[in-house]
KEKE-3310 file (N, C-alpha, C; in steps of 0.2 Angstrom, whole numbers, plus 5000, padded with zeros to 4 digits):
npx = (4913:4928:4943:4955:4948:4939:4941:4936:4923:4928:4924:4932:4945:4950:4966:4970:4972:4964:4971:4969:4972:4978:4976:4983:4987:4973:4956:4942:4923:4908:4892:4875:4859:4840:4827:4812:4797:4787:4787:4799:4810:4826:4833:4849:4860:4876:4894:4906:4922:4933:4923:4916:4909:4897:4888:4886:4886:4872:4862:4864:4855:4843:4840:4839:4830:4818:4814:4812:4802:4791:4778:4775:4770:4774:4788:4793:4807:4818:4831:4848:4858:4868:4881:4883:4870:4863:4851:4855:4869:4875:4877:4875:4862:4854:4852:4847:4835:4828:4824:4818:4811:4797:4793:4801:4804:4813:4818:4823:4833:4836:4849:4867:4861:4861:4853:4840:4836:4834:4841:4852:4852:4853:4867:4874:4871:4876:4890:4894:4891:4898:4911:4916:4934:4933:4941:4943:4954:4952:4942:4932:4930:4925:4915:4906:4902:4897:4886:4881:4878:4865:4858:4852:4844:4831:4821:4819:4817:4806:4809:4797:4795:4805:4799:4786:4788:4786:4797:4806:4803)
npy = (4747:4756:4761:4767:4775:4772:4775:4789:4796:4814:4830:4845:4859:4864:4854:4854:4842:4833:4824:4810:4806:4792:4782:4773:4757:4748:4749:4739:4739:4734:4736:4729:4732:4736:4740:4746:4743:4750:4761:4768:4770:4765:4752:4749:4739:4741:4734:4724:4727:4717:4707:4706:4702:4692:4680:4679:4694:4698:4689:4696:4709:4703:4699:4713:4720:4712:4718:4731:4728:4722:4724:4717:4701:4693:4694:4696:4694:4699:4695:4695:4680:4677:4668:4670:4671:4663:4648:4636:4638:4642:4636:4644:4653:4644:4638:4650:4654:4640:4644:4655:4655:4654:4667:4675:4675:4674:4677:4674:4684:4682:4676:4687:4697:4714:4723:4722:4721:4734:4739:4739:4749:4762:4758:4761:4774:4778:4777:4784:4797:4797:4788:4787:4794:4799:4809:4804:4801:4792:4775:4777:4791:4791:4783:4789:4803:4794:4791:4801:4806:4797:4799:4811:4805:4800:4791:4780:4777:4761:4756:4752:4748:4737:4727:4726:4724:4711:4698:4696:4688)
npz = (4947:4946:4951:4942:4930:4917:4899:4889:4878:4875:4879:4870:4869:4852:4845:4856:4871:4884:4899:4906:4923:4931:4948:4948:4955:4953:4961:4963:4964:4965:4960:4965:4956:4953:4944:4948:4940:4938:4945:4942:4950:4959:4966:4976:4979:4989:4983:4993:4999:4989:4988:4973:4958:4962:4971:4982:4982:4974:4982:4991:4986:4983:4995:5000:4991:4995:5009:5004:4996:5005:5007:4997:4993:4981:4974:4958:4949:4936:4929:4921:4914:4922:4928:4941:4947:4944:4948:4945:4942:4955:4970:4981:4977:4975:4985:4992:4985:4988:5001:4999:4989:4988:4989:4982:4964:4950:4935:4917:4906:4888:4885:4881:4879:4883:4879:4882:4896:4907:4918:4913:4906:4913:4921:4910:4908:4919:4920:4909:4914:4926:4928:4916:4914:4923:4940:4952:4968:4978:4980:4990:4987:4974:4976:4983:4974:4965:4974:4975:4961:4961:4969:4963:4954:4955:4948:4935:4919:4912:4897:4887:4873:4869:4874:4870:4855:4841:4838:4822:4808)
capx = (4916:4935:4946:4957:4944:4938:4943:4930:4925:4928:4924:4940:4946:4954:4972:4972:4970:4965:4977:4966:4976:4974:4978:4989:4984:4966:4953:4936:4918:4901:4885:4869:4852:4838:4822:4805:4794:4780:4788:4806:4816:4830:4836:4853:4867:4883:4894:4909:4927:4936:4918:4918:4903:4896:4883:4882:4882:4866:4861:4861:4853:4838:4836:4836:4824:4813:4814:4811:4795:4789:4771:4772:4767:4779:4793:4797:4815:4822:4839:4851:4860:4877:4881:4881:4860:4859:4853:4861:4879:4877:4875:4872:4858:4850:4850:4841:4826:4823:4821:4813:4806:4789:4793:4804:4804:4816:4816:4829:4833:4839:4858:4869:4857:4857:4849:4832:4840:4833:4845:4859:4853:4857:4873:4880:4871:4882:4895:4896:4892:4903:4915:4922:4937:4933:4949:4944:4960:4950:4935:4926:4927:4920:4909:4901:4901:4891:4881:4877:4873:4859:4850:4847:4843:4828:4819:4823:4810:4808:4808:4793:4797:4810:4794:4781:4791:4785:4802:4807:4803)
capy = (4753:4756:4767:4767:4779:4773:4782:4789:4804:4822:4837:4850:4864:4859:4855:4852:4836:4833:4820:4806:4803:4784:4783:4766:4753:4749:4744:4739:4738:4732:4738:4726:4735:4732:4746:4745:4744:4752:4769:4770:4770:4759:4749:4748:4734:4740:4726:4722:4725:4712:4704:4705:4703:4684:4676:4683:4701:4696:4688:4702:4714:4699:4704:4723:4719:4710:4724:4737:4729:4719:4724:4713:4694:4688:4698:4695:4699:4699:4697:4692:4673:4678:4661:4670:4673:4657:4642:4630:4636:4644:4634:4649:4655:4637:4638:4654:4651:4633:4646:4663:4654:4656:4676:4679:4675:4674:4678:4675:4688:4680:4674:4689:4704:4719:4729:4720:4723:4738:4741:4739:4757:4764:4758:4767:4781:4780:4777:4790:4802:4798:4784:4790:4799:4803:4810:4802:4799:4785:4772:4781:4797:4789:4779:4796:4805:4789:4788:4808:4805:4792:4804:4817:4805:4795:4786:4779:4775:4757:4757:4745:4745:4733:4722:4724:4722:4706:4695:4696:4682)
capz = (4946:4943:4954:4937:4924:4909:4894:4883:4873:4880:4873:4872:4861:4845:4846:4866:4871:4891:4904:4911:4926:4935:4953:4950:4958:4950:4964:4960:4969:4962:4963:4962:4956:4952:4944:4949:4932:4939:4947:4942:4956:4959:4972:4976:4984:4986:4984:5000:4996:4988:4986:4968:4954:4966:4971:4988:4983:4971:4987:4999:4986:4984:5004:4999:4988:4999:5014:4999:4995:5011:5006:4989:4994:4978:4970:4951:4948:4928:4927:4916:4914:4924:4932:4950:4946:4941:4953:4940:4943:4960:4977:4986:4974:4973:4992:4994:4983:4991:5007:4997:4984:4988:4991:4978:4958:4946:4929:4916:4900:4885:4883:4877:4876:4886:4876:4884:4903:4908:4922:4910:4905:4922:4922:4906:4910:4925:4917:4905:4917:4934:4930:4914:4914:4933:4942:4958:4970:4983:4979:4993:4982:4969:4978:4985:4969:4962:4976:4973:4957:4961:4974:4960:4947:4959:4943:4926:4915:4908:4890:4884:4866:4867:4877:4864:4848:4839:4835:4817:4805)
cpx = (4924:4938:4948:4951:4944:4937:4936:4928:4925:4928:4930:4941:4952:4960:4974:4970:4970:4967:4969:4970:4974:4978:4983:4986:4976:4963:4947:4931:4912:4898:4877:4863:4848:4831:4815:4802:4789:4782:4794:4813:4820:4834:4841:4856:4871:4887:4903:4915:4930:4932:4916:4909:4901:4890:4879:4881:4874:4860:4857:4856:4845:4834:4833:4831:4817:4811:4810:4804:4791:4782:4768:4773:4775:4784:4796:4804:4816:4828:4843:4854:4866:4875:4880:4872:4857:4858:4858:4869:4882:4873:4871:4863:4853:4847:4845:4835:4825:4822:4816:4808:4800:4788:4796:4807:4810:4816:4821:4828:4836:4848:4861:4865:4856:4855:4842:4834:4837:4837:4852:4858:4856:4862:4876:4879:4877:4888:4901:4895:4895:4911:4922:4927:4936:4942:4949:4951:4958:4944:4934:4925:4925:4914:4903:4898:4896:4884:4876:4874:4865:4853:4849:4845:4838:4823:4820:4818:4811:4806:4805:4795:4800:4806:4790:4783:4789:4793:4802:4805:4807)
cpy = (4752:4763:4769:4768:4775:4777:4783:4794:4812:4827:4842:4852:4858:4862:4855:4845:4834:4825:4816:4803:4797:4787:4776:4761:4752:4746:4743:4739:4738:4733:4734:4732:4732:4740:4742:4748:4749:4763:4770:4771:4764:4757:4748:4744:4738:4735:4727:4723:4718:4705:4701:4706:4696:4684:4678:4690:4702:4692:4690:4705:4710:4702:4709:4723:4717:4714:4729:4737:4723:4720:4721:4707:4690:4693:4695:4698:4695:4699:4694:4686:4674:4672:4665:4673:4668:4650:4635:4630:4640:4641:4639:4653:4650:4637:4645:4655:4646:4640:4650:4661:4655:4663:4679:4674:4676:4672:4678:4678:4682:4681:4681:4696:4709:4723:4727:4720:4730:4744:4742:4749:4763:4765:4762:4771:4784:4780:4783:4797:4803:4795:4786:4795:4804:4805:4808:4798:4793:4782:4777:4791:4795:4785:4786:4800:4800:4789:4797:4809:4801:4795:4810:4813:4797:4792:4788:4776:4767:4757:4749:4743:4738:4726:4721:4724:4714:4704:4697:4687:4678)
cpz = (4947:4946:4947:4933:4920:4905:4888:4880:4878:4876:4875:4869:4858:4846:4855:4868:4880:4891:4908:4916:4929:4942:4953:4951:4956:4958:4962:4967:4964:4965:4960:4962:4951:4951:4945:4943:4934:4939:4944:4945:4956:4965:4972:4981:4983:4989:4991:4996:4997:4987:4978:4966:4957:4967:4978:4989:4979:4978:4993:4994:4984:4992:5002:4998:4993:5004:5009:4999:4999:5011:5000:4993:4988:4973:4965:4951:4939:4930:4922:4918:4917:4929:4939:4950:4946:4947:4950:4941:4951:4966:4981:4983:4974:4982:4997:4991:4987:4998:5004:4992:4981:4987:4982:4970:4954:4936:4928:4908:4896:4887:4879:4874:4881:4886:4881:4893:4905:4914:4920:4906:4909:4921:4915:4905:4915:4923:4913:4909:4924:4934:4924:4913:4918:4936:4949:4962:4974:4980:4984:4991:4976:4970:4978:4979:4963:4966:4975:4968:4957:4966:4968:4954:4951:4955:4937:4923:4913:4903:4889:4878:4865:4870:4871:4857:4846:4835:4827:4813:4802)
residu = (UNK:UNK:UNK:UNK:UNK:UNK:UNK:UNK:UNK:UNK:UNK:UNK:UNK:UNK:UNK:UNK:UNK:UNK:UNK:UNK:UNK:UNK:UNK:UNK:UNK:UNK:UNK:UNK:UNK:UNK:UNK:UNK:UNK:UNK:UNK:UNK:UNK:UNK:UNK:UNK:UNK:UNK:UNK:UNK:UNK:UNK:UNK:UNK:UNK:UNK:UNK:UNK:UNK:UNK:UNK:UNK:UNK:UNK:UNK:UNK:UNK:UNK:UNK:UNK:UNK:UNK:UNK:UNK:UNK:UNK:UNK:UNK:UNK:UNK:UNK:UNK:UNK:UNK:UNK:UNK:UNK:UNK:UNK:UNK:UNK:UNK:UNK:UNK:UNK:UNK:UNK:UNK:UNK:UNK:UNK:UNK:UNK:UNK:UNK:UNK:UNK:UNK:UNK:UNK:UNK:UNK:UNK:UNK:UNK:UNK:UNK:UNK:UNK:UNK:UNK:UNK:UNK:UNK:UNK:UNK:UNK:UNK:UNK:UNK:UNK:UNK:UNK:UNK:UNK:UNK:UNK:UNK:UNK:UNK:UNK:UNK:UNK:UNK:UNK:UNK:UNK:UNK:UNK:UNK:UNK:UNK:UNK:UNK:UNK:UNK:UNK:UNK:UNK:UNK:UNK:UNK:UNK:UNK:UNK:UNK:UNK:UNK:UNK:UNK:UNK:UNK:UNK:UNK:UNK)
# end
């Protein structure tokens, strides 16, 4: 998330055109999730400032995860190739399977596709409905207003089709 708005469509009478104002200074803050295929719910990290998109906020939300569901034996996780998910380019990542790895799974989406991501829908729902063209003056108003969206919006479906489609020839 982006103190500084993304721009994107607005609806607005014809011939007026609305002011997305920035507060200057961009700051950022990352949020790991992660949906349960079964019910819909979504787990949420949010990530440390100045932490960034890493290996240790992917890290912590593996914990979350594990606390969330402490009455599963082995937690499958999907995610996508970003080098901090991956143990091939992340020490820290490499170093917490050799501990969790009995607990906790790891699954990797194709290179380059988030349409098959199911938590990449999440996010540009959120997107389109908190972060664009937000007038937010502080991250912890935009934080809030993110996190208030996610208590009224407590499951997201995952869309199988994109699982039972037979590749093309």
């Amino acid at each position: 998330m982006n103190l500084n708005p993304k721009v994107g469509c607005l609806w607005m009478r014809r011939g007026q055109q609305a002011a997305v104002e920035t507060p200057g200074n961009n700051e950022k803050r990352y949020l790991a999730g992660s949906i349960h295929w079964r019910t819909g719910t979504i787990i949420l990290t949010e990530g440390r400032p100045r932490e960034g998109r890493s290996a240790a906020l992917f890290c912590r939300h593996l914990d979350d995860l594990r606390r969330a569901f402490r009455h599963y034996q082995v937690i499958h996780v999907i995610c996508d190739n970003a080098g901090t998910h991956t143990p091939g380019h992340s020490k820290l990542v490499r170093a917490y399977l050799k501990e969790w790895g009995e607990r906790v799974v790891l699954h990797y989406l194709p290179r380059y596709a988030p349409d098959t991501n199911p938590v990449e829908r999440v996010w540009w729902r959120l997107h389109e409905a908190v972060t664009r063209n937000h007038r937010c003056q502080t991250m912890d108003e935009l934080l809030d207003l993110t996190f208030d969206w996610f208590t009224t919006r407590t499951h997201f479906r995952v869309r199988s089709e994109v699982y039972s489609e037979t590749p093309g020839k």
